[in-house]
One Martini backbone bead per residue (centre of mass of N, CA, C, O) as a GRO file, in nm:
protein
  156
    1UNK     BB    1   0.091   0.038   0.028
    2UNK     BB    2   0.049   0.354  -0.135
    3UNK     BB    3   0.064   0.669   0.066
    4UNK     BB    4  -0.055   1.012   0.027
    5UNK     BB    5  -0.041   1.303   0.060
    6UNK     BB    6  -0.280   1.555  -0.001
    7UNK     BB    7  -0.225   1.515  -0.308
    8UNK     BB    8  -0.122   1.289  -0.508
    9UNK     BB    9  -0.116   1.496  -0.794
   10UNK     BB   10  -0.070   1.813  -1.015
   11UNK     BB   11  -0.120   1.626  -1.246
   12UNK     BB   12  -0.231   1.417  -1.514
   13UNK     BB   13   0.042   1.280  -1.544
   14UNK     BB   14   0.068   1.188  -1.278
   15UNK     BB   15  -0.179   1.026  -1.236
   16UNK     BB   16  -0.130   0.813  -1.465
   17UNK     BB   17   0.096   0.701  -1.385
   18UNK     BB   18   0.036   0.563  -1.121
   19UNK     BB   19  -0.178   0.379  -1.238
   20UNK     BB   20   0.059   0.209  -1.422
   21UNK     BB   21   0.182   0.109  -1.152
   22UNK     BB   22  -0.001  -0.039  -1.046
   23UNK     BB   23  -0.070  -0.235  -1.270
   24UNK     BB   24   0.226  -0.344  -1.250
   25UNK     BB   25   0.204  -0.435  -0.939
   26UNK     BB   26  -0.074  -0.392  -0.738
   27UNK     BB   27  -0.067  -0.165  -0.600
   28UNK     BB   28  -0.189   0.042  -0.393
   29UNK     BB   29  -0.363   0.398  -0.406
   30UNK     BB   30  -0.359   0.664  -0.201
   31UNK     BB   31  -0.515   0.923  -0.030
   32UNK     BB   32  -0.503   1.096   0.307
   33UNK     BB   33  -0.833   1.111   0.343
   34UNK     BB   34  -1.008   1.115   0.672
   35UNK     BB   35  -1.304   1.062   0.548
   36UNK     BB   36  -1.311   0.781   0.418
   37UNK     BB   37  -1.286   0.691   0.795
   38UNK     BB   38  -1.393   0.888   0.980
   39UNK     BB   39  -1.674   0.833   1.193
   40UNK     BB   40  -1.779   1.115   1.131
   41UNK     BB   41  -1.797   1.094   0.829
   42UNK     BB   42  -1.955   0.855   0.807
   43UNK     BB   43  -2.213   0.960   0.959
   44UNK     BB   44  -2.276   1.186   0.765
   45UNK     BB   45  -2.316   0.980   0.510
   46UNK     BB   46  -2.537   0.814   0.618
   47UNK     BB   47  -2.718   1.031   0.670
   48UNK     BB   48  -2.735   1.150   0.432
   49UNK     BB   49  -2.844   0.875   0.256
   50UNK     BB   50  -3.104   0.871   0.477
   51UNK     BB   51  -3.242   1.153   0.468
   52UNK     BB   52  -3.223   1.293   0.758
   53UNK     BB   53  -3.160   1.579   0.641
   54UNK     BB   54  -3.224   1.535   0.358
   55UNK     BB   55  -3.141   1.756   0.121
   56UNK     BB   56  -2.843   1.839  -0.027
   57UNK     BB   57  -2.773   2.176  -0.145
   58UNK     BB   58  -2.487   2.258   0.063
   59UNK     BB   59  -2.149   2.368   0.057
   60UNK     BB   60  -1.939   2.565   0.306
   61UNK     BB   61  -1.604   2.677   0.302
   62UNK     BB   62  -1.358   2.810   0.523
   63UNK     BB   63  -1.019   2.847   0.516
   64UNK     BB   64  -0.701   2.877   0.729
   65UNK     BB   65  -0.361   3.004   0.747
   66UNK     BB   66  -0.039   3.097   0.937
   67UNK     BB   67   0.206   3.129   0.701
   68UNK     BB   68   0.563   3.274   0.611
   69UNK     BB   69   0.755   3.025   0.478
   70UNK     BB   70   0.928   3.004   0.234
   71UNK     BB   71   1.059   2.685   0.343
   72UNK     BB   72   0.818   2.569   0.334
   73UNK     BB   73   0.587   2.381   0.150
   74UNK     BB   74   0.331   2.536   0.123
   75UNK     BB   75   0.537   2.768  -0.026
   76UNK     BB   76   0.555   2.602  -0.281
   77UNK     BB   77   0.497   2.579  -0.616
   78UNK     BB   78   0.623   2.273  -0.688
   79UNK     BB   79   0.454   2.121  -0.431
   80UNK     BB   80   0.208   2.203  -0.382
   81UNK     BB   81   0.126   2.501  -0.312
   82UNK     BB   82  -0.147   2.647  -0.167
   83UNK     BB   83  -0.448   2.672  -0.064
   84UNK     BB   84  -0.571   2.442  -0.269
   85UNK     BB   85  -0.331   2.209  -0.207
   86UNK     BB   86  -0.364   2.180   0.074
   87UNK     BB   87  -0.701   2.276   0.152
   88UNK     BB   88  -0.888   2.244  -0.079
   89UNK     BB   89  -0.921   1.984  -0.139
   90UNK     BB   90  -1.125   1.907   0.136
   91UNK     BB   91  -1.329   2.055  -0.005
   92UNK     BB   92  -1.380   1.883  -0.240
   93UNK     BB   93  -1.396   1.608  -0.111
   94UNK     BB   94  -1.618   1.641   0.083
   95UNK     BB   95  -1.844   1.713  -0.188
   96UNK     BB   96  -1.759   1.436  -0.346
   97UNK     BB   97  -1.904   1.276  -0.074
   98UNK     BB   98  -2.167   1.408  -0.007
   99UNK     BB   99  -2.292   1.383  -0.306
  100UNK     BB  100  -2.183   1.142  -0.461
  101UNK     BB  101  -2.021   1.350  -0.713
  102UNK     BB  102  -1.935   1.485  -0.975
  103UNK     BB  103  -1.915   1.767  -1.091
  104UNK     BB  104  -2.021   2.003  -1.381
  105UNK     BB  105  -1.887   2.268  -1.243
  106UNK     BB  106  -1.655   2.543  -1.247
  107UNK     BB  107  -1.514   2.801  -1.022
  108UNK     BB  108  -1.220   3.020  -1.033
  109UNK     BB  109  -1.063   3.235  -0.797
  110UNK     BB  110  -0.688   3.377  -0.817
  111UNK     BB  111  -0.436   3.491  -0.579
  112UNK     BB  112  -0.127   3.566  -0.607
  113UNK     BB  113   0.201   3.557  -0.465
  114UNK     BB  114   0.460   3.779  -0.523
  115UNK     BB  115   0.689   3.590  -0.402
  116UNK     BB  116   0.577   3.261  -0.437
  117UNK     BB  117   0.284   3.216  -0.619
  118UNK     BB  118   0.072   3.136  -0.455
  119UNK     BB  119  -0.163   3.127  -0.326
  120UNK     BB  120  -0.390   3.314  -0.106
  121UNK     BB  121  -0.641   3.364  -0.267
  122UNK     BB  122  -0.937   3.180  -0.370
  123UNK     BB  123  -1.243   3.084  -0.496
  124UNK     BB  124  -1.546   2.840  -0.520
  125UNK     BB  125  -1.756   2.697  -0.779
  126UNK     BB  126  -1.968   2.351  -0.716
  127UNK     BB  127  -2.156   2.182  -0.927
  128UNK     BB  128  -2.411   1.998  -0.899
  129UNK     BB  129  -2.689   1.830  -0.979
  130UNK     BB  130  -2.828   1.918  -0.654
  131UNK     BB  131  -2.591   2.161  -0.594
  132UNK     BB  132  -2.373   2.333  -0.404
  133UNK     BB  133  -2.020   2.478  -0.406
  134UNK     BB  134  -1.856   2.691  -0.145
  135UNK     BB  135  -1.546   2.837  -0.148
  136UNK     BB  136  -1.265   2.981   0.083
  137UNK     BB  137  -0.930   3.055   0.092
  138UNK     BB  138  -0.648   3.173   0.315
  139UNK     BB  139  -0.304   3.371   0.306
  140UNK     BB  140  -0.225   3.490   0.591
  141UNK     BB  141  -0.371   3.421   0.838
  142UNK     BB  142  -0.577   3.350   1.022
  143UNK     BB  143  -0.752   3.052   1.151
  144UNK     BB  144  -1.001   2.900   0.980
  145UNK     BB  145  -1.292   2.671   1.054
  146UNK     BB  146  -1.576   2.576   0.798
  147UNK     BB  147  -1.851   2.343   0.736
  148UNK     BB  148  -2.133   2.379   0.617
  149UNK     BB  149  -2.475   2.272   0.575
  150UNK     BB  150  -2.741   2.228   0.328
  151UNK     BB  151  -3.130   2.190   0.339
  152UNK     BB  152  -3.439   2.171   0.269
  153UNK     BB  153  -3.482   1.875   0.442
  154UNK     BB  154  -3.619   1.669   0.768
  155UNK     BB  155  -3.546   1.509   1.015
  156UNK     BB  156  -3.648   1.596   1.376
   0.00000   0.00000   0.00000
């Protein structure tokens, strides 16, 4: 098993090499994104999934952390260093297990360190067949952490 800090690879083409090695060795290989085992996120999308909450209509996450080291790995542009590939990937990746489907439209806007180059501040609007997720990412802020969800209705 080859398990890896999220996100698992920076482009389309590292993740295909990836693929090929799985294929040629039979290695397991994952992303190390503690949703898709942690009991609290389990329990949650039981529930979203048996309808407890309603139907599941917005997701929005607002993260933050402040890092300003720029020998720092998150402040490397070349390591997938930046508020999206650092701290964004787990707000993509929880409204892609929340709603159990890929996005269907994306839109993004992001403002770069002019010396570091990476992210400073992102925000993205992921539309779903059923749903819409909103996120903002930034740094170098004081850290902020939240995840609201949204639905129309469900049992009281």
């Amino acid at each position: 098993m080859f398990s890896a800090k999220s996100p698992i690879s920076l482009t389309v083409a590292e993740a295909e090499s990836l693929l090929i090695v799985r294929e040629r060795t039979s290695v397991k290989i994952g992303e190390a994104f503690m949703m898709r085992s942690h009991p609290q996120w389990l329990r949650a999308k039981a529930l979203i999934d048996a309808g407890r909450i309603g139907e599941l209509r917005s997701v929005m996450g607002c993260f933050s952390y402040l890092n300003v080291d720029p020998a720092n790995i998150r402040n490397k542009v070349e390591s997938g260093g930046g508020a999206l590939y650092d701290i964004g990937c787990y707000c993509i990746q929880a409204s892609r297990y929340a709603f159990g489907a890929e996005p269907i439209r994306v839109v993004g806007c992001i403002d770069r360190d002019p010396q570091m180059h990476t992210d400073r501040l992102t925000s993205a609007i992921l539309e779903f067949q059923s749903g819409q997720t909103i996120f903002q990412l930034q740094y170098p802020v004081d850290s902020i952490s939240a995840c609201p969800v949204s639905r129309n209705q469900g049992a009281h």
